[in-house]
C-alpha positions, 0 to 999 in steps of 0.5 A: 340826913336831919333827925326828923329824917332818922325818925320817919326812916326809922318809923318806915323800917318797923313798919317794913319788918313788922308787916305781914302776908295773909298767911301771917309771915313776916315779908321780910324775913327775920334773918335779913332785917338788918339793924339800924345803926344811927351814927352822927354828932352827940347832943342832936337828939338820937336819944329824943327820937326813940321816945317819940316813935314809941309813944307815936306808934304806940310799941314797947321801948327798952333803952340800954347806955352800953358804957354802963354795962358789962359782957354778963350783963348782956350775955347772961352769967354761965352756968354748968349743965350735965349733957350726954354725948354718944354715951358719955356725960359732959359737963357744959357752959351755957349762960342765964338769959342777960339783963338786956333780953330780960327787959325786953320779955318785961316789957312785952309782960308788962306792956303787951307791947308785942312790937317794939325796939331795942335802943343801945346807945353808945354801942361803939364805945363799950368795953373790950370785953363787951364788943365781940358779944355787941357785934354778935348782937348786930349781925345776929340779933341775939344775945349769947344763945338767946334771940330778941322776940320776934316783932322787936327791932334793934336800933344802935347809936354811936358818935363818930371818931372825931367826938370820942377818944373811946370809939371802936371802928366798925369793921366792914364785916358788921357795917355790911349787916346793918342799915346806917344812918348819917346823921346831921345837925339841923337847927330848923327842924330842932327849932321845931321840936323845940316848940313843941317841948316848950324850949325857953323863948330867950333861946329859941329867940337867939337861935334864930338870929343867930343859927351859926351858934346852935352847934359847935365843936372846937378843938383847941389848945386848952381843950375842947369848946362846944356847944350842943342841941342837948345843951341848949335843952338842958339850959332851958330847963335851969332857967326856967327853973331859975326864974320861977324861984327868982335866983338870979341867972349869971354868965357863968350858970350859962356856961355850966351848959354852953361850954364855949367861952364866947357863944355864952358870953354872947347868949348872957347879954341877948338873955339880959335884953331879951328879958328886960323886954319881956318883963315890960311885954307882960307888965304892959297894957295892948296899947302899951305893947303897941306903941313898944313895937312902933317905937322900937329899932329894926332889932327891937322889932324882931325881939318883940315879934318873937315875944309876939309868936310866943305867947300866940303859940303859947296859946295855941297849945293851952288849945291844942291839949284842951282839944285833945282832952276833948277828943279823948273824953269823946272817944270814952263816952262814945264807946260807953253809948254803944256798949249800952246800946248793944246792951253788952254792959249796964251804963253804971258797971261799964263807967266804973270799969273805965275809970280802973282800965285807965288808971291801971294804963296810966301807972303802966305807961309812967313807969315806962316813961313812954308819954310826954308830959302834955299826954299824961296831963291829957289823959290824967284829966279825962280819967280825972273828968269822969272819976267826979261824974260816977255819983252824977251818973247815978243820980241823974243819968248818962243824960246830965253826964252828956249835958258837962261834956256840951259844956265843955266843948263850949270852952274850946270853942271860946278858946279858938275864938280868943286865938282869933282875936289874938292873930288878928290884933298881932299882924295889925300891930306889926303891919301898923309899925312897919318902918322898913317894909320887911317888919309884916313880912317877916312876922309872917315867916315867922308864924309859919315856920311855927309848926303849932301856929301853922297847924291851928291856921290851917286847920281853922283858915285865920283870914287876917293871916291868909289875906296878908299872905296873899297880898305879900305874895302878889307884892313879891311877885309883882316885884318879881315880873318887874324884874324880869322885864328890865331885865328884858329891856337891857338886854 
């Protein structure tokens, strides 16, 4: 199973231990919800997919790395208590409430996140001390004498044998009292959420020439060689950093994170290419880029149409989080326009309490670290919006309010119609400098392995794209039944 196929399993097992009858009991029963155990390579994202399912299905999320922690800081410490037994005084063990358990009834304060998960990563890697109370915790969902609230899931996670000299096999026992998933690493549906976090182009550009290269563990004499999706992510972060203050990138900053002596060496050199066409990409004129791309080798082709996807998607983004600052302004003014025609608030109180409501959520969730940083930005700039228009309302109205919302929307509307042109001016210039006949082709697959370019096509029908589709499909299909027939006619 990929990672997207973790997430979405893991999504329907809450949503199976959290449903209920109509006299309110949990379908499945507490005592049979089994924990989920996620065991697969380190580096593939087990980690990322947490955050994404609690900021999607909007629940609490406590995180715990147990090579960090101790038995007391899951259990609790003791503490003597006097109890009377037939008669006679005794003085017993029993133990606080532990740091883990803790946090989550913080979260549910916090949060009133009354469904959530439990996310203990390395869980076969803890200490000795530690394991006994770590098994008792998957086959029993509690913590010493103490049970996770009810509505909350445990999701473990460990790397298998082969990874980590520290590793502790599960033993049947445990294994029987838990919902495993095996895990695999998948550069496709990587590559995916790597447009969505905004992965460096150089590398996502070299990933898909060279998708070999995306994860490798080898074991050699002088040590281990590997390479990893995490460290493909954390490059891209000091080089974007890098190039924004202009210190130079060298071979040997790449293999501070791609820790295999010959991918680095080769990513450094497809680096240096890949940026020496990109400078010229941004410096260059539309009929500059034109000639580029007409003029270049089959391999020049592809890196140009890579830089040609990146800045369509790079568009498409900048509209995406317009949209969803639009959608989310909207839903505000909405819900205010019905409340003051019910005549539950006055217009001018109920806006204000609206801005205070938002900042307190804002602060609660950034704390958490729940959000992406594209919906913090959304969401700080509609509460932003609407904290610049109280002296507007008051001065002139719910009407004029309304009137900067229209022109809003008129912004948006630009922005799809810039996109447009875009597309449309990319697939001619590819189609226009097509040699081989694989160029536009190509170029289409592309785009429509881009899930952000993908979405906007469809949801807003690009002619140029759906027409171009449509006659590759013909010409692949017509290649196809000739096929077929000569082949009939040997036979």
């Amino acid at each position: 199973m990929n990672i997207a196929e973790a997430k979405q399993e893991i999504i329907n097992t809450l949503r199976a231990y959290t449903a209920k009858d109509e006299e309110e009991n949990y379908k499945i029963p507490i005592q049979y919800q089994r924990p989920v155990l996620l065991m697969g390579p380190p580096g593939i994202g087990k980690t990322a997919i947490m955050k994404q399912i609690a900021e999607e299905e909007k629940i609490g999320l406590v995180e715990y790395t147990l090579t960090h922690h101790t038995r007391q800081s899951a259990v609790g410490l003791p503490i003597l208590e006097k109890k009377r037994f037939q008669g006679e005084e005794y003085t017993v063990t029993e133990y606080t409430m532990s740091e883990m358990l803790a946090s989550v009834y913080e979260c549910i304060e916090k949060e009133g996140a009354e469904t959530g998960i439990l996310f203990l990563d390395e869980i076969n890697c803890v200490s000795e001390t530690l394991a006994p109370t770590m098994l008792q915790l998957l086959q029993n969902k509690t913590f010493g004498a103490h049970k996770l609230p009810k509505g909350w899931c445990i999701v473990a996670a460990g790397n298998p044998e082969r990874y980590n000299k520290s590793v502790r096999e599960f033993d049947i026992v445990t294994l029987d009292r838990v919902k495993k998933i095996e895990i695999q690493e998948n550069h496709s549906v990587w590559d995916r959420y790597a447009a969505k976090q905004g992965v460096h182009l150089g590398i996502r550009s070299y990933l898909q020439l060279k998708t070999e290269n995306f994860y490798r563990i080898e074991e050699r004499q002088e040590g281990s060689c590997f390479v990893t999706a995490r460290g493909w992510e954390d490059l891209s972060r000091i080089l974007q950093s890098y190039e924004e203050m202009k210190v130079p990138v060298t071979e040997e900053l790449i293999g501070e994170y791609i820790q295999y002596e010959e991918v680095a060496a080769d990513f450094y050199g497809f680096y240096q290419l890949f940026k020496s066409y990109e400078e010229k990409y941004q410096r260059y004129s539309f009929e500059e880029k034109e000639d580029m791309l007409f003029h270049a080798d089959f391999d020049g082709k592809v890196l140009l149409m890579q830089l040609l996807e990146g800045e369509l998607e790079g568009k498409i983004k900048e509209y995406q989080q317009e949209k969803a600052y639009i959608n989310g302004l909207y839903e505000e003014l909405k819900k205010m326009k019905k409340a003051v025609a019910e005549e539950l608030q006055d217009i001018d109180t109920l806006f204000c309490q609206t801005i205070e409501r938002r900042k307190r959520q804002e602060k609660i969730l950034a704390e958490q670290g729940l959000l992406s940083k594209e919906k913090q930005k959304t969401d700080k700039n509609i509460t932003k919006w609407l904290d610049e228009r109280k002296w507007k309302l008051k001065e002139a109205g719910f009407a004029a309010v309304k009137e900067d919302f229209y022109r809003e929307t008129l912004k948006l509307k630009h922005q799809e119609e810039q996109i447009r042109i875009l597309l449309d001016k990319e697939l001619g210039d590819v189609k226009n400098s097509s040699k081989t006949g694989q160029e536009l082709p190509l170029f289409l697959s592309m785009l429509s392995q881009n899930e952000r370019i993908a979405e906007f096509i469809a949801e807003h029908r690009c002619e140029s794209y759906l027409k171009e589709s449509k006659a590759l499909l013909l010409q692949e299909r017509e290649a196809a039944l000739k096929e077929e027939i000569q082949a009939f006619q040997t036979n």
